[in-house]
C-alpha positions as CSV (number, residue, x, y, z in Angstrom):
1,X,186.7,150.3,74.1
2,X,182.8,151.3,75.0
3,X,181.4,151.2,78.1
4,X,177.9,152.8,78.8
5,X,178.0,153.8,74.9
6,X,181.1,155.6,75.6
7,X,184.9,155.3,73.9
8,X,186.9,154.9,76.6
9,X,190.4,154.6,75.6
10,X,194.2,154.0,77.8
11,X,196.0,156.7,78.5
12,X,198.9,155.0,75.9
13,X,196.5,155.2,73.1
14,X,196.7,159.3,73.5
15,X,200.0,160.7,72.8
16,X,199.2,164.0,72.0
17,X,197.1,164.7,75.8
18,X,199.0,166.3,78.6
19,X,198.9,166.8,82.3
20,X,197.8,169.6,83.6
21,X,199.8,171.2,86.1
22,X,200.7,168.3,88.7
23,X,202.8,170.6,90.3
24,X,199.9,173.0,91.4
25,X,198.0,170.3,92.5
26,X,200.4,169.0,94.8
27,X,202.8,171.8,96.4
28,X,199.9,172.9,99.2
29,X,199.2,169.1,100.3
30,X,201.6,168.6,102.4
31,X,204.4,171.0,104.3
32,X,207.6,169.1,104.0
33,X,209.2,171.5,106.1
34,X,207.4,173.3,109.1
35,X,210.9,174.2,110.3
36,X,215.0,174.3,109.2
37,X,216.0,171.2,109.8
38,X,212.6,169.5,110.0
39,X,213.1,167.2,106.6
40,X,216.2,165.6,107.9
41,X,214.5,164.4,111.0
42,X,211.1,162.9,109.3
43,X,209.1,165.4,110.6
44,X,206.2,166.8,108.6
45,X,202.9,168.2,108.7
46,X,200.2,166.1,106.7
47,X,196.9,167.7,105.2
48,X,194.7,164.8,106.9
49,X,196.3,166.2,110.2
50,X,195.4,169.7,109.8
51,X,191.7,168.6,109.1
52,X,191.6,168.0,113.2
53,X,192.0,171.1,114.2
54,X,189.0,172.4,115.6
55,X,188.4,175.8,113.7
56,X,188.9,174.4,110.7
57,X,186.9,171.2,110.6
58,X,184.2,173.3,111.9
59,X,184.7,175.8,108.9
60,X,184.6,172.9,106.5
61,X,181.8,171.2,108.4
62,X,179.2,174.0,108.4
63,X,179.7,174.8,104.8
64,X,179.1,170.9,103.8
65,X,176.0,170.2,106.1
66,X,174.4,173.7,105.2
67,X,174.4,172.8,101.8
68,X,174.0,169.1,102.0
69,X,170.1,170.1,103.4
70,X,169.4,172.3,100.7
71,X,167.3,169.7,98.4
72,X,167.8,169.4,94.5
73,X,164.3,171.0,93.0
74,X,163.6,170.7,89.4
75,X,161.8,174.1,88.1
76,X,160.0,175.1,85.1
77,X,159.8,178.7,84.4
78,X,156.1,179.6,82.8
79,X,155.5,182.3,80.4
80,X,154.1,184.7,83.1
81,X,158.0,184.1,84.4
82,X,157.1,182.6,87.5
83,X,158.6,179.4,88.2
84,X,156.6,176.1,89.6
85,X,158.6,173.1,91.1
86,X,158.0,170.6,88.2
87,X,159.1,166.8,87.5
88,X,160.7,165.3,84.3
89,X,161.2,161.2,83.7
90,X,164.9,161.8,82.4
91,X,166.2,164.6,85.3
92,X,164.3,163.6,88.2
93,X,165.5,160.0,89.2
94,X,168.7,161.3,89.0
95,X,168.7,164.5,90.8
96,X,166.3,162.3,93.9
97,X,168.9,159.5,93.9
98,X,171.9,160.7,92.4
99,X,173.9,156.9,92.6
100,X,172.9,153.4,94.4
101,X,174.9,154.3,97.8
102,X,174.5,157.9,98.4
103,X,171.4,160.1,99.3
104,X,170.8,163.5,97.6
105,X,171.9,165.1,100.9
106,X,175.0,162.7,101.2
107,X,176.1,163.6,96.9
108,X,176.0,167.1,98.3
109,X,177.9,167.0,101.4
110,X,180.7,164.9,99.2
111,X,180.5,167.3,96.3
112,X,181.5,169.8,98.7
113,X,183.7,167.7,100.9
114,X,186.1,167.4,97.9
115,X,186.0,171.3,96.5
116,X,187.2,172.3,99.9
117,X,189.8,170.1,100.7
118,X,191.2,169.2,97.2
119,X,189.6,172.3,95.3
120,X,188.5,170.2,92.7
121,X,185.5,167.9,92.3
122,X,185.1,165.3,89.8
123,X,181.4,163.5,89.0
124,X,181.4,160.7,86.6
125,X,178.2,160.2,84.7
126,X,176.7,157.0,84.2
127,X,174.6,156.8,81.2
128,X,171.5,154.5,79.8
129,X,171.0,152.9,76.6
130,X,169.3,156.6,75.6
131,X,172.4,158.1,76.1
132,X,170.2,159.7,79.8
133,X,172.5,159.9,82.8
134,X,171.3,157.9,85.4
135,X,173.6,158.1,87.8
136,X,176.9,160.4,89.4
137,X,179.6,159.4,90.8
138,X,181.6,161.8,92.8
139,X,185.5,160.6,92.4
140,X,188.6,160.6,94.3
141,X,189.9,164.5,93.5
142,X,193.3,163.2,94.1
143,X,193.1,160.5,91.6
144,X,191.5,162.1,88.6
145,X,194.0,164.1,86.4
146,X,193.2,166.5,84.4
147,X,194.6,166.9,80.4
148,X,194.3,169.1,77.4
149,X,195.1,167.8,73.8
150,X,197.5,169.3,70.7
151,X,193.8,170.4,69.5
152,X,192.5,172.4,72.8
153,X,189.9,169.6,73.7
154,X,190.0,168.0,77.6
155,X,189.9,164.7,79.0
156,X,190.5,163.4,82.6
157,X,192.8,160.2,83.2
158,X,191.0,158.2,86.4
159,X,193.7,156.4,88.4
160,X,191.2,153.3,90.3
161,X,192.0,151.5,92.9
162,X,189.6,149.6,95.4
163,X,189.2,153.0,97.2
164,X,188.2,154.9,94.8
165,X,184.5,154.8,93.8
166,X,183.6,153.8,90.1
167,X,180.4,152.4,88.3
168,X,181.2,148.7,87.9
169,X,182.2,147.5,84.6
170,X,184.7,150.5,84.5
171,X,188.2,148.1,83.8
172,X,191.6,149.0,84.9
173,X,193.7,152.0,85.6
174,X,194.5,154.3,83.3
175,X,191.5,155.1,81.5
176,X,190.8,158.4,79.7
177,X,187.0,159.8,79.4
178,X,186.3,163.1,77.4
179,X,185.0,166.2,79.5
180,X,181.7,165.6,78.1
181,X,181.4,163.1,80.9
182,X,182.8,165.0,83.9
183,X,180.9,167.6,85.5
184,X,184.1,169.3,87.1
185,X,183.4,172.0,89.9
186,X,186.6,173.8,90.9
187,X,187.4,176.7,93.3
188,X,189.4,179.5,92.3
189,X,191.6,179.2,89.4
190,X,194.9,180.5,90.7
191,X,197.2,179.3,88.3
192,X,195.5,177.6,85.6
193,X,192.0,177.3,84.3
194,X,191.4,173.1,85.4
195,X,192.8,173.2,88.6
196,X,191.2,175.1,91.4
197,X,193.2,175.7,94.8
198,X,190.7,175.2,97.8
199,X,190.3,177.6,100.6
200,X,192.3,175.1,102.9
201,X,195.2,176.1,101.3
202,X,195.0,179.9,102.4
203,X,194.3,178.4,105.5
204,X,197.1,176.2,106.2
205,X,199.4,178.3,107.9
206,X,197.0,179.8,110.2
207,X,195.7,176.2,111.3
208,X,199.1,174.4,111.4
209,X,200.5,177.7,113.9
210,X,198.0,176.8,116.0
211,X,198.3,173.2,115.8
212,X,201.8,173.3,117.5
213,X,200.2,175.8,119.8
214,X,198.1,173.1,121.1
215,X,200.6,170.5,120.7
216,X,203.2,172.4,122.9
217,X,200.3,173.1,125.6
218,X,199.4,169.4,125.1
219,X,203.2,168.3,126.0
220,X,203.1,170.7,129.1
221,X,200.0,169.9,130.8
222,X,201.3,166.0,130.4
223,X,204.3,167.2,132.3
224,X,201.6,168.1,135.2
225,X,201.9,171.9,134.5
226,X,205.3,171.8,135.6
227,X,207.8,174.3,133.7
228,X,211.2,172.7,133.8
229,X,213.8,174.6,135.8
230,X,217.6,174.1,136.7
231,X,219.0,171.9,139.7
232,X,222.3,173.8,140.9
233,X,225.1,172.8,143.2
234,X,228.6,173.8,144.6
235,X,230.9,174.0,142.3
236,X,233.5,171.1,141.8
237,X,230.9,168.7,140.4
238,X,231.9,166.8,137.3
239,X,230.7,166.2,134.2
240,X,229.4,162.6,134.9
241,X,228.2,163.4,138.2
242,X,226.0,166.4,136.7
243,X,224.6,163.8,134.2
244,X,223.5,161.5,136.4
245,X,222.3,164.1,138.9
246,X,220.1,165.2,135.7
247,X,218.7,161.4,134.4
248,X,217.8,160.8,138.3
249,X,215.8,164.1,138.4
250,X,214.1,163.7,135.0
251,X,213.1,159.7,135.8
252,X,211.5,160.2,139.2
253,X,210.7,163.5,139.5
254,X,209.1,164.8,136.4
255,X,206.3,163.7,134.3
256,X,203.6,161.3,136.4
257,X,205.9,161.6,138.9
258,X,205.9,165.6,139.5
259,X,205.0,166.5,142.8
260,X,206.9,163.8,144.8
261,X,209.6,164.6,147.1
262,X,212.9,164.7,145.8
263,X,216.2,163.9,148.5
264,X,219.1,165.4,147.1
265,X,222.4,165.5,148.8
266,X,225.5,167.8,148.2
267,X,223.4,171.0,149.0
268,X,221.8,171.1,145.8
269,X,218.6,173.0,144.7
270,X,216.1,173.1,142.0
271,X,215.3,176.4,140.6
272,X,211.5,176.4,138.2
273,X,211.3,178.4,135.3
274,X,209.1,181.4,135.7
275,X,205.9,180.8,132.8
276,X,207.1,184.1,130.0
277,X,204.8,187.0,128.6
278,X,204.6,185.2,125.6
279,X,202.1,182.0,126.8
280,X,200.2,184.4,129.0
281,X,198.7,185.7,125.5
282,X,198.5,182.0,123.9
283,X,194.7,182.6,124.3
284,X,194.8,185.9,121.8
285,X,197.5,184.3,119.5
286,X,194.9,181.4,118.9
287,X,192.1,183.6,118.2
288,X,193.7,185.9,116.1
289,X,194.4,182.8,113.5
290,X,191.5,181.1,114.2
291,X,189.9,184.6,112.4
292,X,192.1,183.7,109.5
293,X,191.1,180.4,108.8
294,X,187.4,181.5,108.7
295,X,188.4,184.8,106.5
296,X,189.4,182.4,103.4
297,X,185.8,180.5,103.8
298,X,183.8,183.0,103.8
299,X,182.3,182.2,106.9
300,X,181.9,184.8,109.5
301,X,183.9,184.0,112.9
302,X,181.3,183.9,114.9
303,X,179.0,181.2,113.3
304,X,181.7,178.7,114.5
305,X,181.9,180.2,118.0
306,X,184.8,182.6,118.0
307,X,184.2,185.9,119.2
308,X,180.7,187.3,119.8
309,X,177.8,188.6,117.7
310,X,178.1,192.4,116.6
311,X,175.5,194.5,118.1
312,X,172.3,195.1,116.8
313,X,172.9,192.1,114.1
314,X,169.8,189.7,114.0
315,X,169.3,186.6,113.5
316,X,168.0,187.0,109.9
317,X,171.3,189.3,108.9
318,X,173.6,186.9,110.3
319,X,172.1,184.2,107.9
320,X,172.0,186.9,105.3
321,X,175.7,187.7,105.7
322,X,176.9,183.9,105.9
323,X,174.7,183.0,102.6
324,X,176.4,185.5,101.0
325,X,179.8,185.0,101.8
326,X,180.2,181.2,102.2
327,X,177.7,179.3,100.2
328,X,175.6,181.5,97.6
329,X,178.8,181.1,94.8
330,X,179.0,177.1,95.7
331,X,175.3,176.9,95.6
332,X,175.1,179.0,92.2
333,X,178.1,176.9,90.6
334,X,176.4,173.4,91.4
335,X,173.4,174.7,90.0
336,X,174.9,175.6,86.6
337,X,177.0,172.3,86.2
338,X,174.0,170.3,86.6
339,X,172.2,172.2,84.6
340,X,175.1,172.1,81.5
341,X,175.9,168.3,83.2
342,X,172.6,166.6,82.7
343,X,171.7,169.2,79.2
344,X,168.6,170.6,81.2
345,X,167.6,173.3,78.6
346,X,165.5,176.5,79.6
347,X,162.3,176.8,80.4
348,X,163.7,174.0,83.2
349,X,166.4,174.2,85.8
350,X,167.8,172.9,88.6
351,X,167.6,174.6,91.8
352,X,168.8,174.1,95.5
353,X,165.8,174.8,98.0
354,X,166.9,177.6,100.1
355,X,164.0,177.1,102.6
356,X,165.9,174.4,105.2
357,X,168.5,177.4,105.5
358,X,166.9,180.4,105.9
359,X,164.0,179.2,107.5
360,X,162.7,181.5,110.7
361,X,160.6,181.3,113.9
362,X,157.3,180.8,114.3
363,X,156.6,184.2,114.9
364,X,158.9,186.0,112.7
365,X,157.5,183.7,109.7
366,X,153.8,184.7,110.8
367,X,154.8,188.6,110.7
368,X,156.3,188.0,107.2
369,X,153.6,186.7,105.8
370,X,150.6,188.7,106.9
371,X,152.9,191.8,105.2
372,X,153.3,189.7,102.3
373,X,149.6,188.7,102.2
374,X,148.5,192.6,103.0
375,X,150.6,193.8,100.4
376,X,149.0,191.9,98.1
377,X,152.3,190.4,97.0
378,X,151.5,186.3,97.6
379,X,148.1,184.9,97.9
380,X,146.7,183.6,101.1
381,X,146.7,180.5,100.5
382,X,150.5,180.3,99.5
383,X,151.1,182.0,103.1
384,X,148.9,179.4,104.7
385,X,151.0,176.5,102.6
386,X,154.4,178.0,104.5
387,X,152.5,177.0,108.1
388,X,151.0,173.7,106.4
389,X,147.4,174.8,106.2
390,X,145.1,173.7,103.8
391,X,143.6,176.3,101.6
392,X,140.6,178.0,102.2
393,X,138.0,179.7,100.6
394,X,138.6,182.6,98.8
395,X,142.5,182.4,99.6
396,X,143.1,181.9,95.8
397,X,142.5,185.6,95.4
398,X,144.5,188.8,96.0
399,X,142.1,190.7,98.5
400,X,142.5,194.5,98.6
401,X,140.0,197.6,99.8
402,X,137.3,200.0,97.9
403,X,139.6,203.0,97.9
404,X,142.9,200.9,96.4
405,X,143.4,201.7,93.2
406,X,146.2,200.9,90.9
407,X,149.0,203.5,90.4
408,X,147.8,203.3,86.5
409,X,144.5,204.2,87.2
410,X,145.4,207.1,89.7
411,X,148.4,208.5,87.1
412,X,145.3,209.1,85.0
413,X,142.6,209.8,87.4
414,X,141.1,212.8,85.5
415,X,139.3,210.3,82.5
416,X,137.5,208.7,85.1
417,X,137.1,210.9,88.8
418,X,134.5,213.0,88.7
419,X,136.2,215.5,91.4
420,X,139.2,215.9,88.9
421,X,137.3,216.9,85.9
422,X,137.0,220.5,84.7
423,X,133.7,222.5,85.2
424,X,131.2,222.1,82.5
425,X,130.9,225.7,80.3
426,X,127.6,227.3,81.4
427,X,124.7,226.7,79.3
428,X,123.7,229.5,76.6
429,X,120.9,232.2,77.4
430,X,117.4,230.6,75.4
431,X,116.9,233.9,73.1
432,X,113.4,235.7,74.1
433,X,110.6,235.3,72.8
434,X,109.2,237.8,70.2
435,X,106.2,240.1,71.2
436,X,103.0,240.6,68.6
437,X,102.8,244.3,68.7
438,X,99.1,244.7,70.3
439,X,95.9,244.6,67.8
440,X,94.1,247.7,66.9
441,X,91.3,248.1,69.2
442,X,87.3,248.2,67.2
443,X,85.2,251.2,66.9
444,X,83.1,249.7,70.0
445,X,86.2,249.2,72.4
446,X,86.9,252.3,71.3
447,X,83.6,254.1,72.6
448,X,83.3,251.9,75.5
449,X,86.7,252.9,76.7
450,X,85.9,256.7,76.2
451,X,82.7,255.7,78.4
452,X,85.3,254.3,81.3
453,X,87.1,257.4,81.6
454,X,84.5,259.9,81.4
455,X,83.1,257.9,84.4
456,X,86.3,258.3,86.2
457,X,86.8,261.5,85.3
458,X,83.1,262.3,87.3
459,X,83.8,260.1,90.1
460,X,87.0,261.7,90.9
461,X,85.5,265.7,90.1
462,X,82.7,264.4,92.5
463,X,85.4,263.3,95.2
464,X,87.0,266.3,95.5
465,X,83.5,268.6,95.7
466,X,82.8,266.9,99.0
467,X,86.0,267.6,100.5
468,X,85.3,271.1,99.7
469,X,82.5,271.4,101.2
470,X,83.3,269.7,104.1
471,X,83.9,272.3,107.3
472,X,87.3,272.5,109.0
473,X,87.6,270.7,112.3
474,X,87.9,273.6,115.2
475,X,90.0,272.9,118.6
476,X,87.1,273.1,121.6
């Protein structure tokens, strides 16, 4: 048959599928025997039990309500390879409404509700008259089986009931669908490639010791506190007489009734049992497994309030180390099965807002940014946005001082800084300019020249007459 523009068929129509390992899927659920001799008496530990206890649910709780507040974005990645939040009519209804009952943040926490606990989630698509998904539907894990043909190829049988959440116009049990419309996120793979084994099953044992831990407290603080002990008497007493000795002291002495006074004839005395070693260190016991039921989640102890911080850990670490361990492989494997779900083809993706998760204080967002904004890393007005400013002007710009320069320019500083280029060569001597040998004098420079040095010649002859002639000074 079609439905949606899909051929559905009944699971008698297939002979060649089969299932895939029922066995795996079921061995964990349930431990038939906590005990020897527990099956004969109908006693039994059941998974929806073990969900109760306190370290656990908490495990299971943090990881689904941390990543049920992580909203779907839809981004574009542009050619400068940054990528812009962006919308698109045929992902975007879906991925802001993924069905008619269920928010985004309610899809997630389900998605996750179901890897978890079952290790396997299944989401039906719903599709248009374009062949668009329009809607998901996150199934019952424990009714959705999965099965491989002769040929290699994989479908998934859906067992319905009321319970279990369909599209309407899906008809009755037993209905086949190809893979091509199951998005199907499993945890590890342990024993075969469709069926994942949730972390709950590591954890079992850990949670269900300490489940009779508290169950055997739970039974002695309704007996008032009050260790049993022995009633003794002289000897000689029979059989029937110690029996009803016993049923008296156990109906009106114990229980509610602990603490009254007790009339006993025949010299007879009650003896309490001393608490042992053993419940004295029911405290450490506790913890000790409540450590291994986080160790299998990823999640460190501490986030769910056992033990204390380590030292010199802050707050941002803490965060760090919990992304990394408990939800950054969930968060990156939702991501990609939407993405390959709903055929969203590069440059667009789907992407879960890490900003609810890892968002800090007031202060310690305001130091971020200014680095981030000094660094000239973001712009200012995409630090303001973080605080909800409105821009301003000039924030559109990357603002840096005179003397920054970029480590390209500086690598080859010595084309363009005048302080790191070489001396200039000094400039070449002019060559000197050449001298007219001097003219021959004329016949009349010649005589009056003769006529300057005779006169010389007399005034100088004249000179030295008078200081001749001149008498010698004498000492008087």
């Amino acid at each position: 048959m079609k439905i949606f523009g899909l051929n559905i068929t009944r699971a008698s129509a297939q002979k060649a599928l089969h299932n895939v390992g029922s066995g795996f899927r079921d061995g964990w659920r349930r431990i038939l025997e906590p005990f020897t001799g527990a099956w004969q008496q109908n006693v039994e530990e059941k998974r929806g039990d073990l969900l109760t206890y306190p370290t656990l649910y908490a495990c299971i709780s943090r990881i689904v309500s941390d990543i049920g507040k992580l909203p779907f974005t839809l981004q574009k990645r542009l050619e400068s390879g940054v990528s812009e939040e962006t919308t698109n009519t045929a992902y975007s209804p879906v991925l802001a409404k993924p069905n008619g009952f269920q928010t985004q943040g309610q899809f997630r926490e389900y998605w996750m509700i179901a890897k978890l606990t079952h290790g396997n989630t299944y989401a039906l698509k719903r599709r248009d008259q374009r062949g668009v998904v329009v809607d998901l539907y996150i199934l019952d894990s424990c009714r959705v089986m999965p099965m491989v043909s002769d040929a290699g190829e994989v479908y998934y049988q859906l067992y319905i009931d009321p319970l279990n959440t369909l599209p309407e116009g899906y008809p009755a049990p037993g209905l086949i669908v190809p893979a091509s419309e199951i998005i199907h996120d499993r945890c590890m793979t342990l024993h075969h490639p469709l069926i994942g084994i949730p972390p709950l099953a590591a954890a079992y044992w850990p949670a269900l010791k300490n489940m009779k831990i508290m169950r055997s407290a739970t039974e002695f603080f309704a007996n008032n506190a009050q260790p049993g002990g022995i009633l003794t008497a002289p000897a000689g007493m029979s059989e029937d007489d110690a029996k009803s000795v016993k049923d008296y002291w156990a109906t009106n002495f114990s229980g509610s009734n602990a603490g009254r006074v007790a009339i006993i004839g025949a010299d007879m005395k009650f003896t309490p049992f001393a608490m042992k070693s053993i419940d004295s260190q029911m405290v450490e016991q506790m913890r000790y497994s409540d450590e291994q039921i986080c160790q299998p989640f990823g999640i460190p102890p501490f986030m769910v309030g056992i033990g204390t911080i380590p030292a010199g850990l802050g707050v941002d670490g803490i965060y760090q180390m919990y992304y990394q361990g408990g939800l950054q492989t969930h968060i990156e494997h939702m991501e990609a099965l939407l993405n390959e779900g709903l055929k969203i083809a590069a440059p667009l993706s789907v992407e879960l807002n890490l900003e609810p998760l890892l968002r800090m204080d007031e202060s310690k967002r305001a130091e971020v940014e200014s680095k981030l904004v000094a660094g000239k890393i973001k712009l200012p007005d995409e630090s303001r946005l973080r605080f909800n400013l409105p821009p301003t002007p000039g924030g559109d710009t990357i603002w840096g001082q005179q003397q920054d320069y970029p480590l390209g320019m500086l690598a080859d500083r010595a084309s363009w800084d005048p302080n790191m280029q070489p001396p200039a060569p000094p400039a070449p001597a002019p060559a000197p300019t050449p001298v007219a040998p001097p003219a021959e004098p004329s016949a009349e420079d010649k005589s009056m020249i003769a006529e300057a040095r005779a006169i010389v010649a007399t005034e100088k002859a004249i000179a030295a007459m008078r200081k001749a002639a001149q008498p010698e000074a004498t000492n008087v």
